[in-house]
N, C-alpha and C positions, 0 to 999 in steps of 0.2 A: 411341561412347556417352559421354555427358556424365556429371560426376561426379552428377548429381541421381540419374540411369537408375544408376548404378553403386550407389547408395545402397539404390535401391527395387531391385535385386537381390538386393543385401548382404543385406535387410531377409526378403526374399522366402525365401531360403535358411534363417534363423533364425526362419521364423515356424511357428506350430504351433498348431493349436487348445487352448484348455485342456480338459482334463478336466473331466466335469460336478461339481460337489461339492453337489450339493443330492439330497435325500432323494427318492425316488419319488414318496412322495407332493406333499410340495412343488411336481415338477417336473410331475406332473398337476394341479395347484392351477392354477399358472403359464400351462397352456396352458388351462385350461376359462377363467380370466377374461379370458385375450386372445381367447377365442371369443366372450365376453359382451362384450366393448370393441365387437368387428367387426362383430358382430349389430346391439348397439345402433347405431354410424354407419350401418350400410349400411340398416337399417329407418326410421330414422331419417329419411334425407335421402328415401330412396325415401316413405316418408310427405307430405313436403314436395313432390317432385315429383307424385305422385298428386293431391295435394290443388291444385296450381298448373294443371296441365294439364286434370282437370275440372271444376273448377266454374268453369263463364264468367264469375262475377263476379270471381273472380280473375284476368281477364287484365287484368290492370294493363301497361304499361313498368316500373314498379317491380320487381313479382312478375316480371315476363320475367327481369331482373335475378337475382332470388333462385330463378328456380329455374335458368341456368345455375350460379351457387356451388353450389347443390344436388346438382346433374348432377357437377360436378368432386368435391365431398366424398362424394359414392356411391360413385366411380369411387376416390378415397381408399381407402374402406372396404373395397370388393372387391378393389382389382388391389394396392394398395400396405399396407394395414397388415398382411395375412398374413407375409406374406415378412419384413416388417421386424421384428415381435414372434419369430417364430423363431430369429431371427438374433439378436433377444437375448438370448433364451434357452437357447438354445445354445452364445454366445459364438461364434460362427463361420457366416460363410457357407456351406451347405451345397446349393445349389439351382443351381451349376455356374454357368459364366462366359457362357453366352449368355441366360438369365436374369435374370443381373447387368444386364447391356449394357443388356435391355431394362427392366427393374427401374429403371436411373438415366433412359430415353428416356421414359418413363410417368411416372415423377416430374416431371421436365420438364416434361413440355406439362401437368401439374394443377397444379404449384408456381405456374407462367406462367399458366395459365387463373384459377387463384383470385385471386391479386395483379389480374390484370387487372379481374376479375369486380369485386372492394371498390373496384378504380381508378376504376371506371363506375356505382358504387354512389352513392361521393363525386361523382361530376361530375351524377349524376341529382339529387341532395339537394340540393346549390349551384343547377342551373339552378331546379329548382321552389321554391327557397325563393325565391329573387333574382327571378323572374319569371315567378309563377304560372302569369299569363293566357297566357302565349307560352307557357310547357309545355305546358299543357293544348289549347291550339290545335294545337299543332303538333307534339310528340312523342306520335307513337301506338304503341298496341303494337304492328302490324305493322313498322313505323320500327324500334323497340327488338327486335323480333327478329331484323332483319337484321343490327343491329348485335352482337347476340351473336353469331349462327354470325358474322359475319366475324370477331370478336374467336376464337373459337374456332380457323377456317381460320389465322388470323395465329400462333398460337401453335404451332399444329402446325409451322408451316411452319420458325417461328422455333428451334423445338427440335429438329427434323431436322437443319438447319440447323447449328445451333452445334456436336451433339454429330458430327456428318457431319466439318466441315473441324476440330473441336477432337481427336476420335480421332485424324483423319488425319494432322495435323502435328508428331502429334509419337510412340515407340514407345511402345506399348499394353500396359501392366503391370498382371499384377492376379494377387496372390497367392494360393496356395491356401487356401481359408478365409476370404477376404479379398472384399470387393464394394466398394473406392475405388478407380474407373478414375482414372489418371493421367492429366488433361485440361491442355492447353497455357497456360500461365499467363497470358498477354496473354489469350486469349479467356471464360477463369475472371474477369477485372476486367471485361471487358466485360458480360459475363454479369451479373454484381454489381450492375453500374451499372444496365442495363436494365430488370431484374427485381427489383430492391429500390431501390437508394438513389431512381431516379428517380420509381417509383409513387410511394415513402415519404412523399418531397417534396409531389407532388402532395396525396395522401392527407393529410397535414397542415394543408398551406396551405388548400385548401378548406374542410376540419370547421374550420379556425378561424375562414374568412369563414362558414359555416353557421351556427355558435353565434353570431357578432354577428349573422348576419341572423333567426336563432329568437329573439335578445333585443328586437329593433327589432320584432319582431310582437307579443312579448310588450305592451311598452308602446302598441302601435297598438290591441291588443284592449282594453286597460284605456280607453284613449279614444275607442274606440267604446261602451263602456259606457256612457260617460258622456254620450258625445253623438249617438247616432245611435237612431232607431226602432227598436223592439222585432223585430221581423220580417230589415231589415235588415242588425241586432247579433247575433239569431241566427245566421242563413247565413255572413255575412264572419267572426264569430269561430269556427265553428266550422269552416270551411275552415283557418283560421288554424292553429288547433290542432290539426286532421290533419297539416297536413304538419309542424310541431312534434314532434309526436308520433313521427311517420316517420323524421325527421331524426332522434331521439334515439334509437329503438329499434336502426337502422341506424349509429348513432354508437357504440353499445355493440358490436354485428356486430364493423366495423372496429376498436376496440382490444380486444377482446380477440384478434382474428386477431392483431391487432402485437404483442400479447402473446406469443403461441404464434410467432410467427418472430422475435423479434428477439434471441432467447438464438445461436439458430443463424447467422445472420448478421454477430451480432459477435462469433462466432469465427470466421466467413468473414473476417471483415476484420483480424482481430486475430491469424489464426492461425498467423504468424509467429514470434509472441510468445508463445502457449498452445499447451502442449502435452498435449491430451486422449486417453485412452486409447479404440479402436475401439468400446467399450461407449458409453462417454460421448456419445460423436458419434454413436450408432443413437438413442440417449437424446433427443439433442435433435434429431433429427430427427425421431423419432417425436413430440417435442410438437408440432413444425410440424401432422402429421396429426391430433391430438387435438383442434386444433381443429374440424376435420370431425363430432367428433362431439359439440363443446358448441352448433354453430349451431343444431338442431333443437331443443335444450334452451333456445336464449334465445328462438327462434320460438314453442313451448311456454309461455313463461312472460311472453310480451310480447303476443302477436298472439290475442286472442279467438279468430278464425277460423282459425286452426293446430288449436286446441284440439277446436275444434265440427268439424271436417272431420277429424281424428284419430276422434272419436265416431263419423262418418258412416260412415268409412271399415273401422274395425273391425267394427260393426253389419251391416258387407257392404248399408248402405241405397244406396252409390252404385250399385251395380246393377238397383235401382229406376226406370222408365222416369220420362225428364224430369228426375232426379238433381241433372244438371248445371247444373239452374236453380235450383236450392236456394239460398235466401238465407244464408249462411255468413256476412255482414258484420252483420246486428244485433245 
């Protein structure tokens, strides 16, 4: 046993849940609004999913796109924010170490699948801004749905994967009360690398060739104004200005995701140097998940058609024969 394993023993011997110190009622407060958090994401994205899967004018590539993110921040909602608001609230893991296990394997493949999801979000936004006519020809939704379940299969595989040979190499500590499995430190940098710094990169360099290429359409539509038939000026500006528009709604998507992961990750990176108490780190992890439940709200507040298919779908009209031909886009 190496002195790290002799530490997180040392540690394990003197750890102890705290005592609760909040009032009853308080401590009923605490859990009805983290049932109002959970409700809201998981209706939330499940709204988003309903409204992408029926109505045929939404099968976009794009929408293919938004509704795995969708599918992953569900899956947030249901399988990962319960456990983790408990545990804050409690101040202590209480939900036993095989739980745990799978508790960090399920964060995994959604941490992995979401990063992914905005990584292919970015690269959809960049090819259709850079060149329309080739997207439009040639990326279809069926195309864009294979690339999701593949992108989905790869993450699975990747997070078996890592957490499989990163338990196995190294001995498997995890104290009572306690949900931070001790994962092998070379394969925790790797992890780092693959799953944040590398999208991050990506995700960046793109939305900033994006934004010069929204600017350079910007200026093409002002001189199609000027120079080109009424009819014409019509069609190509407002092609123009969809995917504009698209690129920006989608450009707000991704920072605020990097918003909600990047407190957690530069303490991944830093955490050498900072030392945060068990609260802290549930803290920032749960803001990672909270993003799951501001996407619905920026679809909501950006997307017409989120809005009207919200109406449709409360109204219970998509069980209406032929529903799913409903025009949701004017």
């Amino acid at each position: 046993m190496n002195v790290k394993e002799l530490n997180l023993s040392d540690r394990c011997e003197h750890f102890s849940c705290p005592e609760r110190s909040v009032s009853p009622a308080v401590y009923i407060l605490l859990y009805v609004c983290s049932a109002a958090v959970v409700l809201l994401t998981v209706c939330g994205n499940l709204l988003v999913i309903i409204s992408v899967l029926h109505f045929k004018q939404l099968h976009t590539p794009t929408n293919m796109l938004i509704l795995s993110l969708a599918v992953s921040d569900f899956f947030v909602g249901a399988l990962l924010m319960p456990p983790m608001l408990i545990w804050i609230i409690e101040s202590c893991w209480i939900l036993g170490r095989s739980f745990c296990i799978c508790f960090w394997l399920i964060g995994s493949l959604v941490l992995a699948s979401s990063i992914s999801n905005i990584t292919l979000i970015s690269v959809d936004r960049y090819v259709a801004l850079l060149n329309p006519f080739f997207y439009t020809n040639t990326i279809s939704t069926r195309i864009m749905c294979t690339v999701v379940s593949s992108n989905w299969c790869v993450c699975l595989a990747y997070s078996m994967t890592f957490y499989y040979f990163s338990l196995n190499s190294t001995n498997f500590i995890l104290c009572p009360g306690e949900c931070f499995p001790t994962l092998n430190e070379v394969f925790s940098v790797i992890d780092l690398v693959i799953t944040f710094i590398f999208p991050l990169s990506v995700i960046i360099i793109l939305y900033s060739r994006v934004f010069l290429i929204a600017k350079k359409h910007a200026t093409a539509i002002r001189e199609l104004n000027n120079h080109t038939r009424p009819q014409t000026q019509k069609i190509t500006s407002h092609s123009m200005k969809s995917e504009r528009k698209a690129a920006k709604v989608l450009g707000i998507l991704v920072a605020v995701f990097l918003a909600c992961l990047l407190p957690y990750f530069i303490y991944s990176l830093l955490g050498d140097f900072i030392e945060l108490q068990t609260e802290s780190i549930c803290k920032l992890i749960f803001l990672i998940y909270c993003n799951s439940t501001i996407n619905p709200v920026i679809y909501a507040l950006f997307y017409p058609w989120f809005r009207r298919c919200i109406k449709l779908i409360i109204t219970l009209q998509i069980f209406q024969r032929d529903s799913a031909l409903i025009n949701v886009l004017s």
